[in-house]
N, C-alpha and C positions, 0 to 999 in steps of 0.2 A: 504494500500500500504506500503510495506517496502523501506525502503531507506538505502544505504549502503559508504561511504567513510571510506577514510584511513588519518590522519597526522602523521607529523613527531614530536614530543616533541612538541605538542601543535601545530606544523605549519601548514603551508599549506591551506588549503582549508575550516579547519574545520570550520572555525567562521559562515564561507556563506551556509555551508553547513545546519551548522543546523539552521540558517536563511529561508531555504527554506524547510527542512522541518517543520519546527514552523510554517510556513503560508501554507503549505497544509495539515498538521496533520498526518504526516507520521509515522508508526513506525520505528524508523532511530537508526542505528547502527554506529558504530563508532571505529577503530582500531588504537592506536597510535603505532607505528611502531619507536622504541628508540632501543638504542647501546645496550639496555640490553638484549637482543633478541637474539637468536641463526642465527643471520645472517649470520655467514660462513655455515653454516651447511645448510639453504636456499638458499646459493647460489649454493652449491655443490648439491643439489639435483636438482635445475632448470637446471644442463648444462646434465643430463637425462634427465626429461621429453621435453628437446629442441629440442634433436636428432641432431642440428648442431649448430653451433659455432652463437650465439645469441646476440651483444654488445649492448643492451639496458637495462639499470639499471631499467628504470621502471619497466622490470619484477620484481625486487622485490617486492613493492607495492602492485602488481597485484595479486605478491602468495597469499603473506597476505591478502588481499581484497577477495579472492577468497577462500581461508581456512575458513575465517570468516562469508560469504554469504552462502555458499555451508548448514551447518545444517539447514539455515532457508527456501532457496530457489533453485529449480533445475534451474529455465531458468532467465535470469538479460539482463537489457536495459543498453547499453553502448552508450557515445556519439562522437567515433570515425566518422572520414571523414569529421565534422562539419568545424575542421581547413582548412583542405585544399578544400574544395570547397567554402568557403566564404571567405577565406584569414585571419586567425587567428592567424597565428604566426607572431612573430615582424621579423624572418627572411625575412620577404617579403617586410617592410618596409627596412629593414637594405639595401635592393638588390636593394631598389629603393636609398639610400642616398648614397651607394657608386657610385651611377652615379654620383653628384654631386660631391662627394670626387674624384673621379679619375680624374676629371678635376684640381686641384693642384699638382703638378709637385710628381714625384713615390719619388722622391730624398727627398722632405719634409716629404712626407706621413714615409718613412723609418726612417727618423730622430726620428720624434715624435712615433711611433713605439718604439725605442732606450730610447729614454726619459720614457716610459709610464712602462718600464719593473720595473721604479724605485721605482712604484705605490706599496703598500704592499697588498699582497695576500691575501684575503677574503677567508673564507669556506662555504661563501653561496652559494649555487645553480649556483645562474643564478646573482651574483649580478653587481654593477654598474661598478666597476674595472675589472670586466668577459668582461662582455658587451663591454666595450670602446675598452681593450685589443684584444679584439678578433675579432670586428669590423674592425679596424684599420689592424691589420693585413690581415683579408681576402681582404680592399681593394687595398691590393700589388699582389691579386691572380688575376687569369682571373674570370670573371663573374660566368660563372658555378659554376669552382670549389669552387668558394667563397659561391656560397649557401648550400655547402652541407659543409664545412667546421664552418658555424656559427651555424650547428647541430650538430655537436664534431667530425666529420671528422678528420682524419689525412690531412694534404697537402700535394702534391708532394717530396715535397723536405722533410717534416718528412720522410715519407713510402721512399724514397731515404736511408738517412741517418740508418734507421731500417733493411731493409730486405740485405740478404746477395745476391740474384738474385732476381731482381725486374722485373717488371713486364710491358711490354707494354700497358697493361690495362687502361682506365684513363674514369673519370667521366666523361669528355665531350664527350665518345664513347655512354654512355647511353643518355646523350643530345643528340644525333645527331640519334635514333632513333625513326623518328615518332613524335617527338616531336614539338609544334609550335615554330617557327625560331621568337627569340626575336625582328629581324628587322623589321616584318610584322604584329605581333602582342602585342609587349608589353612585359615585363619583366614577370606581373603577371600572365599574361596566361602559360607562357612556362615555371616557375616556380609550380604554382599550379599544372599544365600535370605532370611535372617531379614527385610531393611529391604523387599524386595520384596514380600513375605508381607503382612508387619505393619503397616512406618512406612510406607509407600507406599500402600501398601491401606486403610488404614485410620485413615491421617491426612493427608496430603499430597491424595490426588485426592478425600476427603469433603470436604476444607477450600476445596480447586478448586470443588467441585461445588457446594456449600449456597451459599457466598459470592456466585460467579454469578449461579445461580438466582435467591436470594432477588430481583437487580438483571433478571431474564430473559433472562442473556446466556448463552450455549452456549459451554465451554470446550474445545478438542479437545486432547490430548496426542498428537503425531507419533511421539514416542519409545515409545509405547507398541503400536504395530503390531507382530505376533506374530510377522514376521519379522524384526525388528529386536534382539525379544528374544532371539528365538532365534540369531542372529547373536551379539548379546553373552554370550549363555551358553556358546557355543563358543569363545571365546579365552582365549588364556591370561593368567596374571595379569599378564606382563611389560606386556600390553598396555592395562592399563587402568592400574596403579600402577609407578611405576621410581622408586625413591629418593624424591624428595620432589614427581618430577612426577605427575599424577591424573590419569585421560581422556587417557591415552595417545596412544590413538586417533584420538578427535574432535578433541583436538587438534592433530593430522597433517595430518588429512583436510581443516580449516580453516585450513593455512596461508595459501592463496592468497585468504582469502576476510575474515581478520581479522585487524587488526594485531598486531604482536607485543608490544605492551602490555596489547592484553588477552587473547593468547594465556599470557603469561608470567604476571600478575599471579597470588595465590596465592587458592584458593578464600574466596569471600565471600558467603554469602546475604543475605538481606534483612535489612540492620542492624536491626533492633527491638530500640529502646531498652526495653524491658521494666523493667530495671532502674531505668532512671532514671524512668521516667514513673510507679510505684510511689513515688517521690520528689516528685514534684510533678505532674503534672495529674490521675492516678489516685489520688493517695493517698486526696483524699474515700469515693471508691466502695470502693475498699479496706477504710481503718477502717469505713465502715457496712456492709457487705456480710457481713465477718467478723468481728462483732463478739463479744465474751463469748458472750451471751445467747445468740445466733443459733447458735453453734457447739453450745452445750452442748443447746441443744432438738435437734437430729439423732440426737445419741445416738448418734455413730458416731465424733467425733474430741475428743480431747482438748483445752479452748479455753485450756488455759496452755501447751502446745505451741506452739500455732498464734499466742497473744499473744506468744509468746517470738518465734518466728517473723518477726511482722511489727516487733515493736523490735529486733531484731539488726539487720534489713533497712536500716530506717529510719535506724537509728543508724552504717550504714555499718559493722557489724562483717563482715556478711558479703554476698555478692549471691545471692538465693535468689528473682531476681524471676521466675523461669520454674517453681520449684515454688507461687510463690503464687498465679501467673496461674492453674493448672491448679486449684486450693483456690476461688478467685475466679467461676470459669466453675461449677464446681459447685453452687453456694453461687446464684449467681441463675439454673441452672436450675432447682435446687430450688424456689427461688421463685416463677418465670416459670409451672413446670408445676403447684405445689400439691403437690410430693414431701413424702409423709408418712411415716416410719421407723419403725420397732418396735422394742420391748424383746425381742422374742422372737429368739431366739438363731439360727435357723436365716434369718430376715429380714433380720437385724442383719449378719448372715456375710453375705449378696448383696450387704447394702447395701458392704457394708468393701472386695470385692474391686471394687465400681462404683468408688469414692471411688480405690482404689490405681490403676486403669487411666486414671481423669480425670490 
């Protein structure tokens, strides 16, 4: 059996990685993925083989993961769905603690908000000052939008202050389809519905799938068999979240099969430096890509916004590198495809609600 991962300058995943294949004897590969890497030139090739405007960094990763698989194997087992059918992201606990946070008064919660921006900015991933900051902030939003906001969402009032004609559009119109009503069912149901629907759907297996592709490798998702779903949609919540443990289940079901280091360890996806690499190897593509000029010919986003934007970033006041990533991918597919925009108002509204869903 071959085994395949990716890290970052030694990060991420590797140590466990080859933990597990050491104990089934795998033959396992391994890509580290560092600044020195022709990553602008990676990323300008993904916003082709995307075909539409795609704001998930882990496509990166995925090229490289899938460049490097691709000579050894044509068809690869991926373990997409496993999150959102058993409850694996700590966004789901976050959904549950700002219940308990919104019962202290919004006037506090804003304060400390104010206080926290005093915190100095990290270039990790997902780190602890990410976490609080952004926490805190989603729980000044409504419910919804706060979940999809602790996944690098823009918020209302960013996409306000951004687009030059905005857009009636709003994240609680996809909530409000079909979806289970959080009063009758719980946060985690109507949550888990929504990332199966949407983030799953519609960004996690396009991102499997194009990235692949483009290398003509076949990627299969096991967790995604219809009895599998359907198994996970019949338990109850005890069984996927209890306190601060996630995948209840799976991780039961894997004791005898994974040690308890990486049973225990706390959820961690793919570190992507995003941040930092907006700091230095991306910063080039960055400044040229979004530049004045370039913004203000679109006709759809405001370019002192978007300039404020990238010198905050830059300047270390804030980490906003997963809303630029998403500004960034737009911006050279407009490019890539020849995207022409209109002053006419009913054009300019399509264009507005394309740009808020990038």
């Amino acid at each position: 059996m071959k085994t395949f991962s990716i890290c970052f300058a030694g990060r991420s995943k590797s140590r466990y990685a080859r933990e597990v294949a050491s104990r089934y004897d795998t033959e396992h590969y391994e890509f580290d993925l560092n600044p020195n890497l022709d990553l602008a030139g990676a990323v300008e090739q993904m916003s082709y083989y995307s075909d539409e405007p795609f704001a998930d960094a882990g496509a990166v990763p995925l090229w490289f993961l899938s460049m490097m698989s691709r000579p050894e194997v044509t068809v690869a087992l991926s373990g997409e769905g496993a999150d959102e059918l058993f409850g694996g992201y700590i966004t789901y606990r976050a959904d549950r603690l700002a219940q308990i946070a919104r019962v202290v008064p919004r006037s506090v919660r804003r304060s400390l908000v104010n206080v926290l921006h005093y915190w100095p900015v990290s270039n990790e991933k997902i780190s602890l000052e990410y976490k609080v900051k952004r926490f805190m902030e989603g729980s000044l939003l409504p419910p919804d939008e706060a979940h999809t906001y602790w996944n690098g969402a823009f918020s209302r009032k960013q996409l306000d202050q951004l687009l030059v004609c905005g857009s009636d559009a709003s994240v609680h119109d996809l909530f409000e389809r079909d979806l289970p009503a959080r009063e009758e069912h719980g946060y985690l149901c109507r949550y888990l519905a929504f990332d199966q629907r949407y983030y799953l759907t519609d960004d996690l297996l396009q991102k499997v799938d194009r990235m692949s592709m483009a290398h003509s490798l076949e990627v299969r998702p096991p967790y995604l068999d219809h009895r599998i779903i359907e198994f996970a949609a019949s338990l109850p919540d005890r069984l996927k979240i209890r306190g601060r443990r996630q995948k209840v289940i799976l991780k039961r079901l894997m004791e005898d099969k994974l040690s308890p280091a990486i049973l225990k360890r706390a959820k961690n996806g793919l570190d992507i430096p995003t941040h930092d690499w907006f700091r230095g190897a991306l910063r080039p593509l960055l400044l040229e890509t979004l530049n004045p000029q370039a913004v203000a010919e679109t006709k759809l986003f405001r370019a002192e916004a978007i300039e404020r934007m990238i010198s905050e970033h830059l300047g270390y006041h804030v980490n906003v590198g997963y809303q630029l990533w998403g500004l960034l991918i737009l911006f050279l597919w407009m490019k890539q495809w020849n995207i022409q925009t209109s002053q006419e108002a009913g054009n300019l509204e399509q264009a507005a609600t394309l740009a808020a869903r990038a």
